[in-house]
N, C-alpha and C positions, 0 to 999 in steps of 0.2 A: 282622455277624460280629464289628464290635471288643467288643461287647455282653460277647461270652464272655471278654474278656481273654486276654492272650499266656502262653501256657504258659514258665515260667521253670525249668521243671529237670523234667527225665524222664530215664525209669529202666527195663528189663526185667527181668522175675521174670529168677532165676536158670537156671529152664527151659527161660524165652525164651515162650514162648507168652505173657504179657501184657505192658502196657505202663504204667507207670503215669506220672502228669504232673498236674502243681500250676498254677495260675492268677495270674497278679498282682490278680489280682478275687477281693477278699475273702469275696463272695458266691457264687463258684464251686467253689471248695475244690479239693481233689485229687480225679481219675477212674481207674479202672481199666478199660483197655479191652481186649478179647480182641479182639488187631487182626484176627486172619484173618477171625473172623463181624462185624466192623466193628460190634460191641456191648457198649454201658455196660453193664456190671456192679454198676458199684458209682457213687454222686455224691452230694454235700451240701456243707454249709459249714462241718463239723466244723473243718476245717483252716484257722484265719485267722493262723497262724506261718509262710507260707512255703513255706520247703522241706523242712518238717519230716514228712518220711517215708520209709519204707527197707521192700525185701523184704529178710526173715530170709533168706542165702543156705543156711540148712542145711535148715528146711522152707520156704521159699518163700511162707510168713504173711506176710502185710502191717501194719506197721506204722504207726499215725502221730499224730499228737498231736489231741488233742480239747483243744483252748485257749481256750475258750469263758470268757466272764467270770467262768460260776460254776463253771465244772467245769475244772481245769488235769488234765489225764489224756494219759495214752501207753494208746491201746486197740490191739488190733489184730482182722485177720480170717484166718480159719482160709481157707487152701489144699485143694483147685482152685476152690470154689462163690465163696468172699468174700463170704459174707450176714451173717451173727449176727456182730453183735462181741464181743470178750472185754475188760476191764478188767486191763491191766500194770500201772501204776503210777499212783497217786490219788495227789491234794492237792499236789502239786508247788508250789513257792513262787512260779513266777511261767508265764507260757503259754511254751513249749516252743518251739524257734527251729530247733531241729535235731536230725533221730534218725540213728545210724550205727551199725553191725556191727563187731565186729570179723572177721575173714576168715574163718573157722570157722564164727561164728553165737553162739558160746559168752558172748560179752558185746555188752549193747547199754549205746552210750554216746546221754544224751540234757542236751542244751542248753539254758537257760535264762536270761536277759537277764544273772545274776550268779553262777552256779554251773554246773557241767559235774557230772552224776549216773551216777554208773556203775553198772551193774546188773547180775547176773547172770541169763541169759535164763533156763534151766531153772527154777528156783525164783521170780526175780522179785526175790529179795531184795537190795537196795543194798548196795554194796560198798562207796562212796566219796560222797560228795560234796566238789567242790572248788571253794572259792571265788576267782576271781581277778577283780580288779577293777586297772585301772591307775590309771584315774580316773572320775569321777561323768559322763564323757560319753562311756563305752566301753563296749557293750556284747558280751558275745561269743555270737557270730555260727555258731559250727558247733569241734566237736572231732572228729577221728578219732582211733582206734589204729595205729599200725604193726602189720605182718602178723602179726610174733611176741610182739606186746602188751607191748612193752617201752620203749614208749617213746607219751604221747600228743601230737596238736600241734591247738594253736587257733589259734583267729583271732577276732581283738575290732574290730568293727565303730564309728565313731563318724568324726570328724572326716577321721582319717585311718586306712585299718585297720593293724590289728596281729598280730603273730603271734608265735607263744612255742610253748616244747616243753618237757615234763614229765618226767621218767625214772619209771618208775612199777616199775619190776623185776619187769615181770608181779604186780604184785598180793602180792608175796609181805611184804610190809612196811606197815605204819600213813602216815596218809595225810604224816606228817609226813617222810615221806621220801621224796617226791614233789618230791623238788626241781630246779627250773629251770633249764634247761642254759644258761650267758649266754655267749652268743658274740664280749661286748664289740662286739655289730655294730647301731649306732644304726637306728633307722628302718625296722626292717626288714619288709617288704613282701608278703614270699612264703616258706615253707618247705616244703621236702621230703625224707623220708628211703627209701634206698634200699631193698629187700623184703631183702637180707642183713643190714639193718642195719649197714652199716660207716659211710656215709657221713650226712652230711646236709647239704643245699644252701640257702643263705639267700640273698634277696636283699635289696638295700638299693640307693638312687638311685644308679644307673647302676653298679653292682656286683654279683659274683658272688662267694660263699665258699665253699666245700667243709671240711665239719670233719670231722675223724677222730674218729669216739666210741669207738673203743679207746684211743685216744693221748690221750683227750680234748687236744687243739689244733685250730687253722685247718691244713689240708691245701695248699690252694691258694686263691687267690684271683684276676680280673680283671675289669678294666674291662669295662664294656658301652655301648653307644651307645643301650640301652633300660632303663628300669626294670621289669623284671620284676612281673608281675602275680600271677603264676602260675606256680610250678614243677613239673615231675615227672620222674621218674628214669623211662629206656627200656633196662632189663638187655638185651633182646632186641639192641638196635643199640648201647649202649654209649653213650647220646646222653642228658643234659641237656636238656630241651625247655624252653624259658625263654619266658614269653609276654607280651607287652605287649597293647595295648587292643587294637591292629590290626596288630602285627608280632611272629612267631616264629621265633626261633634257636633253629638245634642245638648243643649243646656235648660236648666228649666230656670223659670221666672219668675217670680221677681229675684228670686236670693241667687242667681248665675251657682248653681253647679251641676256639674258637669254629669248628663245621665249613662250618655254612652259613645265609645267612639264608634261612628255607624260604620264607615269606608274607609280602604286604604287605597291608594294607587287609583284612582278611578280618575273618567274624566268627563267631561259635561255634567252638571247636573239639573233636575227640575224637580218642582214639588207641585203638584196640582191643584186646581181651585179652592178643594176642599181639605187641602191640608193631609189627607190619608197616608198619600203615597210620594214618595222619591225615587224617581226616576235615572237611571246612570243605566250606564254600558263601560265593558272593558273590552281588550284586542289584543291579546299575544299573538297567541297559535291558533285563537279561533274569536271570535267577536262576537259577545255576548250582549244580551238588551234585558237587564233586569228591573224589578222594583223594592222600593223597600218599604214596609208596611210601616208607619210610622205611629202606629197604635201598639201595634204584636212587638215592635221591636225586631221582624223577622223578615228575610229576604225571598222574593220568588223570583225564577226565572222564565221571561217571555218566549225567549227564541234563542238558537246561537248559530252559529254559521262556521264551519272548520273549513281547510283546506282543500278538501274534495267537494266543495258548494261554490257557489256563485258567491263572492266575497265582494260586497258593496265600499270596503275599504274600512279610513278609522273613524269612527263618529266624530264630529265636532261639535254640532247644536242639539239643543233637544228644547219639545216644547208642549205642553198639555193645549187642547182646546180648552175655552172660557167652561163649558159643562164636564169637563175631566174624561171622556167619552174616548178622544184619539189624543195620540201618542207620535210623535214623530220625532225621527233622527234622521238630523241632516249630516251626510260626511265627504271627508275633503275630496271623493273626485266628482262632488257634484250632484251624488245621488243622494235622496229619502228614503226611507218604510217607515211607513205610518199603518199603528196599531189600533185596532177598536177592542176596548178596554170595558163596553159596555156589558158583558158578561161575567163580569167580577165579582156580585154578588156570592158565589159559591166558595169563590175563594176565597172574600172575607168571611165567610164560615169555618173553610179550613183552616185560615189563619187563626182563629176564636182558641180550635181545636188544639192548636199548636201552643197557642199563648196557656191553656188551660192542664198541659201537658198528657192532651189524647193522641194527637199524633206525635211521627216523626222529624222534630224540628229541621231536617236534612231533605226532607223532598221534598222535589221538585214538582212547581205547578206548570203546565202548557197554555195560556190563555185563550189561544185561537189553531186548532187542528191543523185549518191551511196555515199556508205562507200567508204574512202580511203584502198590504197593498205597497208597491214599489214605485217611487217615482223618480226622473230623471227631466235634468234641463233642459232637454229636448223633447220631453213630452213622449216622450217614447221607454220602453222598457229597457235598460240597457241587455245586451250580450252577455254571454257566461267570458268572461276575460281570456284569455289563452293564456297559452305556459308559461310563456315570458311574463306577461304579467303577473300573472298567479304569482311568480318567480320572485317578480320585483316586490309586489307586496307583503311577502313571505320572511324574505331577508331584509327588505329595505325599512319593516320598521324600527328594527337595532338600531338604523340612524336619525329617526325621525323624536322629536321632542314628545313626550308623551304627558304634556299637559292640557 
């Protein structure tokens, strides 16, 4: 099963009915799976950049880069079939690292080891190209837009990463006025900006900043006892989600302090559409799929899998649908289980209960009686592992990285 390599980033159309997910195996490329009939649709090795692909959330087309030595292209496939490709954008300067939307569908931004190319989706025609280079051992690694496209932010991969933010004034101005918002904050690590646009959160070794982009200044600032990996803004709960390799704080906003440490030792995370819930799994001695109420402050658990079960291995990716509905965990030998989470209503009650102190803040909820839906890169259910296996994944995670 390691054959197929660990899926490093998946994605649901925005309809939710597919799934799409990338390979650390070059030779595997990205798949599209229609998880309910547990069948490939679509597979090659067009895609050797990554994580370089994105559904259009306005028609639900698949995009993703053809980075092939002689061909550097952003192609895509037309919605519901995904057969025939179509040709976006040829000749690119260098193969493609990263594709992204902006929230409408209206612009796609795409990634290249020394330029960030803006496009406009309807026509195709480039807006922008922008070169940022810090130095000859940085490359950048992925741009998004803010919701109201006024603002872009990267991230330059190399030694150590890097991250910078653009003002772009929605597009209305020459690229020379794209200029770099400097926060005076060295080193900095992770950025996020809030879906109002008011604020924007940077982190830097073992610090937090909040900037006012009205005021242009620093808003607030505080210490951390983590360096933040990863930032994002939760408007739903008012909470700062700050993430190191294996530990996540809540912070509230605007004044950054600090509400609670939610996790230790975990790995992958997600937060869903609506802000509710955070999503993590752990895997010692058995592999667990939990959530974390981000209202109650409290954790419930979906499923777990010990040593006497069919053990799908260690999670790697995890990913809510656009309606917060399913749940899936992609892990390193290849395989899914994806959750429907549509049944949660009761247990935002018992959560209520718990938050209110009528129940037991210690028990345990089941979300769904049966087993979750399973899926595997060959569209087929895998096998229960044999002993040796079992064996290997037993002992062999002592030596596996557990971030």
């Amino acid at each position: 099963n390691f054959e197929r390599g660990y899926p490093t980033n998946a994605v649901f159309s925005p309809s939710g009915e597919f799934l799409a997910y990338d390979s650390d195996n070059s030779n595997q490329g990205t798949i599209v799976t229609d998880y309910q009939l547990k069948k490939i649709v679509l597979g090659g090795h067009w895609s050797n950049a990554g994580k370089a692909f994105a559904f259009d959330p306005e028609t639900n087309n698949f995009y993703y880069a053809n980075s092939s030595y002689m061909s550097r292209q952003i192609q895509y496939l037309q919605s519901p079939e995904y057969k025939s490709f179509q040709n976006f954008a040829d000749s690119l300067n260098n193969p493609v690292n990263d594709i992204s939307f902006s929230s409408d569908g209206s612009i796609l931004v795409g990634t290249t080891n020394n330029s960030i190319h803006i496009f406009n989706k309807k026509n195709a025609q480039q807006i922008n190209q922008i070169k940022i280079r810090k130095s000859e051992s940085y490359l950048i690694a992925k741009a998004t837009l803010s919701d109201k496209k006024n603002f872009l932010l990267y991230t330059l991969s190399g030694h150590v990463n890097q991250v910078g933010i653009l003002n772009t004034n929605n597009f209305s101005q020459d690229q020379k006025t794209w200029k770099e918002i400097d926060f005076e904050v060295k080193n900095k690590k992770a950025i996020a900006i809030d879906k109002d646009e008011k604020y924007i959160a940077v982190a830097s070794e073992k610090k937090l900043y909040l900037w006012d982009i009205a005021a242009k200044k620093m808003h607030s600032q505080c210490a951390t006892t983590i360096t933040a990996q990863d930032l994002q803004f939760n408007p739903a709960t008012n909470h700062l989600i700050a993430k190191d390799l294996n530990v996540v704080h809540l912070f509230s906003y605007p004044e950054l302090k600090r509400v609670a440490e939610v996790l230790q030792n975990e790995w992958n995370l997600a937060v869903d559409p609506q802000g509710r819930w955070l999503a993590y799994s752990t895997g010692r001695k058995k592999t667990e799929y939990n959530l974390y109420d981000l209202h109650s402050l409290t954790s419930l658990d979906l499923y777990s899998l010990d040593d006497d079960e069919w053990i799908p291995n260690i999670p790697q990716t995890h990913c809510f649908s656009p309606n917060g509905n399913l749940l899936a965990f992609g892990h390193n030998n290849g395989d899914f289980i994806v959750f429907n989470l549509t049944n949660l209503n009761g247990v935002r009650q018992q959560l209520e209960n718990i938050k209110n102190g009528i129940e037991n803040k210690k028990e345990s909820f089941l979300i769904e009686e049966k087993k979750p839906i399973e899926i595997s890169t060959t569209g087929e259910k895998s096998p229960k592992p044999s002993f040796w296996a079992r064996f290997w994944r037993y002992f062999g995670r002592k030596f596996i990285p557990q971030n």
